[in-house]
N, C-alpha and C positions, 0 to 999 in steps of 0.2 A: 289508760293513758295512750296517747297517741301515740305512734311511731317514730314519727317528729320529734318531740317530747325526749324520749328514749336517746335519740342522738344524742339531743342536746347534752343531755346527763354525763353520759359516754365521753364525750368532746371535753366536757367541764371538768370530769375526773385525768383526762390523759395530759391535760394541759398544766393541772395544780401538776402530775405527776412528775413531768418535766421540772418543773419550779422548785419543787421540792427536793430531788437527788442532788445529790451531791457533786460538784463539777472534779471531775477528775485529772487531773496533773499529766501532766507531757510525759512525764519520767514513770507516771503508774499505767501511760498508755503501750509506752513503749521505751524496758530500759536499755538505756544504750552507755558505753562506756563505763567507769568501776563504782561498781554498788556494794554497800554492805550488806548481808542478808544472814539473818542468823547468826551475827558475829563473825562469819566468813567473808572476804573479800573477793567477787566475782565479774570478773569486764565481758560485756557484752558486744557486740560487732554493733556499728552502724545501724543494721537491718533488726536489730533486738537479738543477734543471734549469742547464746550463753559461750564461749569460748572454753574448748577444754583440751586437753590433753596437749598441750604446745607448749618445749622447754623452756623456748626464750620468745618472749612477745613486747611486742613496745606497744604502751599506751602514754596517752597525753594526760595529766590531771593538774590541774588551773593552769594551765598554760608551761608547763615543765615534765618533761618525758623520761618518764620511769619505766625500767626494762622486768619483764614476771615471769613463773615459771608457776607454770598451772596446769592441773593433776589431772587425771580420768574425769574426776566427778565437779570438775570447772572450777576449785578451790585454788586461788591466785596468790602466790606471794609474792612478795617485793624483793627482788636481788640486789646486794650491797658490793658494794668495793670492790673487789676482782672476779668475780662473779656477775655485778653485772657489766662488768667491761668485757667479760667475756660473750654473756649476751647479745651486747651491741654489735660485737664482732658477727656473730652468727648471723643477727638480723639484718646485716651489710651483706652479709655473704647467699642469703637465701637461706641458709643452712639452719635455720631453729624451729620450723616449723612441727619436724618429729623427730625421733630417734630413729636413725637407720644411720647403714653403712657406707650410704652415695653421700648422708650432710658430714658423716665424721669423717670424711675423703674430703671434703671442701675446706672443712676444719684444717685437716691437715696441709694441704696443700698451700694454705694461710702462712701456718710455723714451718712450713718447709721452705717457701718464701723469704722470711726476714732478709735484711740486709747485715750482712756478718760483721759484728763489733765485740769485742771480746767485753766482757765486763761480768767475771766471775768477782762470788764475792766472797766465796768461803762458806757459805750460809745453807743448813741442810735442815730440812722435814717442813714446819708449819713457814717459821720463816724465811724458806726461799721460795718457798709454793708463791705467797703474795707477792715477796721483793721482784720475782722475775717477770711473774704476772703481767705485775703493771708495768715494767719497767719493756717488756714485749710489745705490748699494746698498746702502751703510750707513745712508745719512739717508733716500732715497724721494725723495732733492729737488734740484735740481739747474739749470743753464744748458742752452745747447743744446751745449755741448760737453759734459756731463755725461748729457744723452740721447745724443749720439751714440756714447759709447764706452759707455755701459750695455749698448744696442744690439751695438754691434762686439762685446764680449765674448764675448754670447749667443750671437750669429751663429757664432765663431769656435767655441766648443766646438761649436756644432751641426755642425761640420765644413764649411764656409762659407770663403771668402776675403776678406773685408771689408778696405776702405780707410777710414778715416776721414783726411775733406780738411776741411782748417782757412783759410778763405778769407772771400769777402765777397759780402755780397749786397747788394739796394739798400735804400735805406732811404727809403720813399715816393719819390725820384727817384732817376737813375743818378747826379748829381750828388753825393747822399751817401750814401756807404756805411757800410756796419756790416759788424764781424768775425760768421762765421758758422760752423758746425761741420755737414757731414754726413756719410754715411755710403756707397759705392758699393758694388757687387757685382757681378760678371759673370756670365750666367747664357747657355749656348750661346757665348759668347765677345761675346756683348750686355752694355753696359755701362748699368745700371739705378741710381738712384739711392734713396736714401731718407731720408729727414729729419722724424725723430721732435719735433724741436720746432717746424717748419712744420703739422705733422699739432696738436700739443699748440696752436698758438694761432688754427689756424683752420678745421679740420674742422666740416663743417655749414656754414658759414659763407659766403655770399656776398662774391666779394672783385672789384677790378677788376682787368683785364690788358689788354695791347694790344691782344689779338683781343676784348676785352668784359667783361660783369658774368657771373661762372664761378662757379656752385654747387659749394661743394667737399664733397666724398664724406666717410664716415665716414673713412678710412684713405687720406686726398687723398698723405700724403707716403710711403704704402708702393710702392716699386718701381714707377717711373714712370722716362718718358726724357726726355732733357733735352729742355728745350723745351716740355715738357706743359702748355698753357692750368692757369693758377691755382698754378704754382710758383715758383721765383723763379729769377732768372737767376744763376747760380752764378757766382764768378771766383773764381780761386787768387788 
């Protein structure tokens, strides 16, 4: 056979071959946004890139934006109710991208903010964790137990162990005290504190304490240990 011949053949087979495969989908060329795969839910970037280890992420699905917290190994779940109000908060703030100690300073700096409204409400462990939650998040305003579970929330989706302790502090003497709301965390197996509404009413602020008159820092109530000149003395 001629050479000619041969093309032809060649040409005739590449062509059915095209005709023949199978046309491949948008979505199996390049997946983008939240896919199931193996029973797992996984969002993808724009570019196909697999998204992973990021506590709080907003994605869009059918046109309504749901907030995720997704692992090492790009496994996504959907965060609910004060949780992902807390999310949203972080993804306002820059602050959900990773776990570190510049986003949970952002966090803080958030509930250290509020605008001060008293609205205790009696309510201790699971349900004051939600009540104050939302009631933080939703309004901007809050107690200091309203700073410190805005606080806990954040911290917690940033992947965090946070305690919030519900005690009392002094109130100009040891003699009278006042109900107080902060916030612990253990860092190396160090037990650190923080108290977004200690930071909210007197950052800058010159105060007195037993060891003297203590200039307190911009962020005096971020992650300090007990006892630190210019805080207060904590009691359950």
């Amino acid at each position: 056979m001629k050479k000619t011949g041969w093309i032809r053949i060649l040409a005739a087979l590449l062509v059915m071959t095209v005709f023949l495969a199978p046309p491949v989908s948008a979505a199996e060329a390049k997946k983008t946004g939240l896919v199931t795969e193996k029973g797992k839910l996984h969002i993808y970037t724009a570019a196909g890139t697999l998204v992973v280890n990021v506590p709080a992420y907003k994605c869009k699905v059918n046109g309504k934006t749901a907030y995720y917290s997704i692992d090492k190994q790009g496994t996504a779940t959907k965060l609910k109710g004060v949780k992902a109000m807390a999310a949203k908060r972080l993804v306002k703030l820059k602050a959900g991208g990773k776990k570190s100690v510049k986003n949970l300073k952002k966090a803080f700096k958030w509930s250290a903010g509020l605008r001060y409204r008293s609205n205790t409400n009696g309510s201790r462990g699971s349900k004051a964790a939600k009540y104050y939650g939302k009631y933080g998040f939703s309004t901007g305003s809050g107690d200091c137990n309203t700073a410190a579970y805005t606080f806990y929330w954040m911290a917690k989706v940033l992947g965090y162990s946070p305690k919030v302790v519900q005690g009392h502090v002094p109130n100009g003497s040891m003699s009278n005290l006042k109900s107080h709301a902060w916030v612990t965390i253990k860092f190396k197996k160090k037990l650190f504190y923080f108290d977004p509404d200690l930071n909210r009413a007197y950052a800058g602020k010159t105060v007195r304490t037993a060891s003297g008159w203590v200039r307190q820092g911009k962020y005096c109530g971020f992650k300090f240990r007990y006892g630190t000149p210019g805080t207060y003395k904590y009691m359950k």
